[in-house]
PLY file of the C-alpha trace (Angstrom):
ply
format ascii 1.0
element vertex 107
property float x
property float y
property float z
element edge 106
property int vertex1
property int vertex2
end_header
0.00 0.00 0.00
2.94 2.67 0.65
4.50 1.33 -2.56
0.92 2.54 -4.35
1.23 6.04 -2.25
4.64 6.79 -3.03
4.35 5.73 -6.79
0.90 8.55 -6.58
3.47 11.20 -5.41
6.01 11.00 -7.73
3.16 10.70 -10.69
2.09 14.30 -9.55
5.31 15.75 -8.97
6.31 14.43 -12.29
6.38 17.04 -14.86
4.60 17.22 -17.91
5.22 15.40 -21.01
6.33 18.36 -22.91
7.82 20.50 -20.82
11.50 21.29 -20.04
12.51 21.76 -15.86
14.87 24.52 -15.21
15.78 24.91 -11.43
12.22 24.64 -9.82
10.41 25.72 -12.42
8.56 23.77 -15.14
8.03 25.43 -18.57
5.57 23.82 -20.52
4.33 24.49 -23.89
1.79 27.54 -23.84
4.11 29.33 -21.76
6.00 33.11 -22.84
9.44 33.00 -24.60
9.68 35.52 -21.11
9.00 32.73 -18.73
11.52 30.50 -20.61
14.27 32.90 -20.54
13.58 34.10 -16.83
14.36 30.83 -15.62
16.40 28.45 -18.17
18.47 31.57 -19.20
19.32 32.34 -22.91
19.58 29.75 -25.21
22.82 27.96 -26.63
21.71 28.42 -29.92
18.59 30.17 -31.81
17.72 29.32 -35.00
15.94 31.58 -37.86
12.68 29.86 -39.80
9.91 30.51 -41.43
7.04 28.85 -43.15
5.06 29.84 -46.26
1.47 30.07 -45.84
-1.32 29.98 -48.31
-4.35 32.50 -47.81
-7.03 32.67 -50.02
-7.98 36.99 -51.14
-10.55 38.47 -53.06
-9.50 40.72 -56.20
-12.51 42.95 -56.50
-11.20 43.93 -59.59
-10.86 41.59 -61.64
-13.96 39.37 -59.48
-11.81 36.61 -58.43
-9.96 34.66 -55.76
-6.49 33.96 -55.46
-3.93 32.10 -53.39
-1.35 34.58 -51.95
1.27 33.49 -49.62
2.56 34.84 -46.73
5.79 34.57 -44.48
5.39 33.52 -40.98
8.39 33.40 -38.65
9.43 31.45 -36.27
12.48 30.53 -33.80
14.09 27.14 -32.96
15.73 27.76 -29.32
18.37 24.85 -28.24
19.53 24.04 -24.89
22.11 22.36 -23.90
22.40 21.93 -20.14
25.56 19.35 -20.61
26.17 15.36 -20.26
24.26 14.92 -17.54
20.90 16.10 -19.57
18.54 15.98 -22.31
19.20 18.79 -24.97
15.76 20.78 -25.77
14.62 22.33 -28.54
11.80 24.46 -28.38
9.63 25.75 -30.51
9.01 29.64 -30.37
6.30 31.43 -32.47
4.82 34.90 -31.67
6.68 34.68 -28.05
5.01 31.72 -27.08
6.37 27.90 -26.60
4.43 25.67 -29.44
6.28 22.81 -29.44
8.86 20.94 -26.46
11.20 18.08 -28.32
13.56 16.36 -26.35
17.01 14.94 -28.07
19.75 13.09 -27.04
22.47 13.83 -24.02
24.54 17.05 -24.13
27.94 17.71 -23.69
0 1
1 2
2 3
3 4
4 5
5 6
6 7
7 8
8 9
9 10
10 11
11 12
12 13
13 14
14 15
15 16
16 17
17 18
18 19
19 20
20 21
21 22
22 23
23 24
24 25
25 26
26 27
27 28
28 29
29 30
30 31
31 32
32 33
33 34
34 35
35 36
36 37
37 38
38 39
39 40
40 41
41 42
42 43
43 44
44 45
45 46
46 47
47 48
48 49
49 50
50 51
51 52
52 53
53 54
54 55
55 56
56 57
57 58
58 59
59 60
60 61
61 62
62 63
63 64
64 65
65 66
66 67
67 68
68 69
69 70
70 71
71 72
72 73
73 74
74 75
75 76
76 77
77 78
78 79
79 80
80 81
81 82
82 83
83 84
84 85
85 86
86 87
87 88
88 89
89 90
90 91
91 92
92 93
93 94
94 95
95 96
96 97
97 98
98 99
99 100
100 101
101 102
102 103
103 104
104 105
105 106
């Protein structure tokens, strides 16, 4: 029965699936860029994308629709906490964490 109790506890202190521990804190995905930075510092590495999206406009001119594309931006933020840990990259679009992927050991 203590096994079952103690197994309960460490289910709930557990953090979530996505989401990258710094100190104390827990940054899940959802959170600000802010939050991240407060308290997992800046990142080893920051990388530059963006994707191409389609949007469908009206040209009253000529009475038709189109497909125009436009550029969204995003950031790729690595961190590498060293040997002993996971590195992280997260996914950072309009200052908020999309995405949490966890790689192999740092060093």
């Amino acid at each position: 029965m203590r096994h079952l109790a103690l197994i309960g506890c460490l289910l709930l202190a557990a953090a979530p699936a996505h989401a990258l521990r710094c100190g104390n804190s827990v940054i899940s995905e959802g959170d600000s860029s802010l939050r991240l930075k407060r308290f997992c510092g800046e990142p080893a590495q920051v990388e530059q994308r963006e994707d191409r999206v389609a949007v469908e406009r009206y040209d009253s001119s000529r009475q038709h629709y189109y497909t125009d594309y436009v550029v969204k931006p995003y950031e790729i933020w690595t961190y590498n906490f060293g040997p002993r840990r996971f590195i992280n990259r997260i996914e950072v679009r309009d200052g908020v964490i999309k995405q949490i992927t966890t790689g192999g050991y740092g060093y």
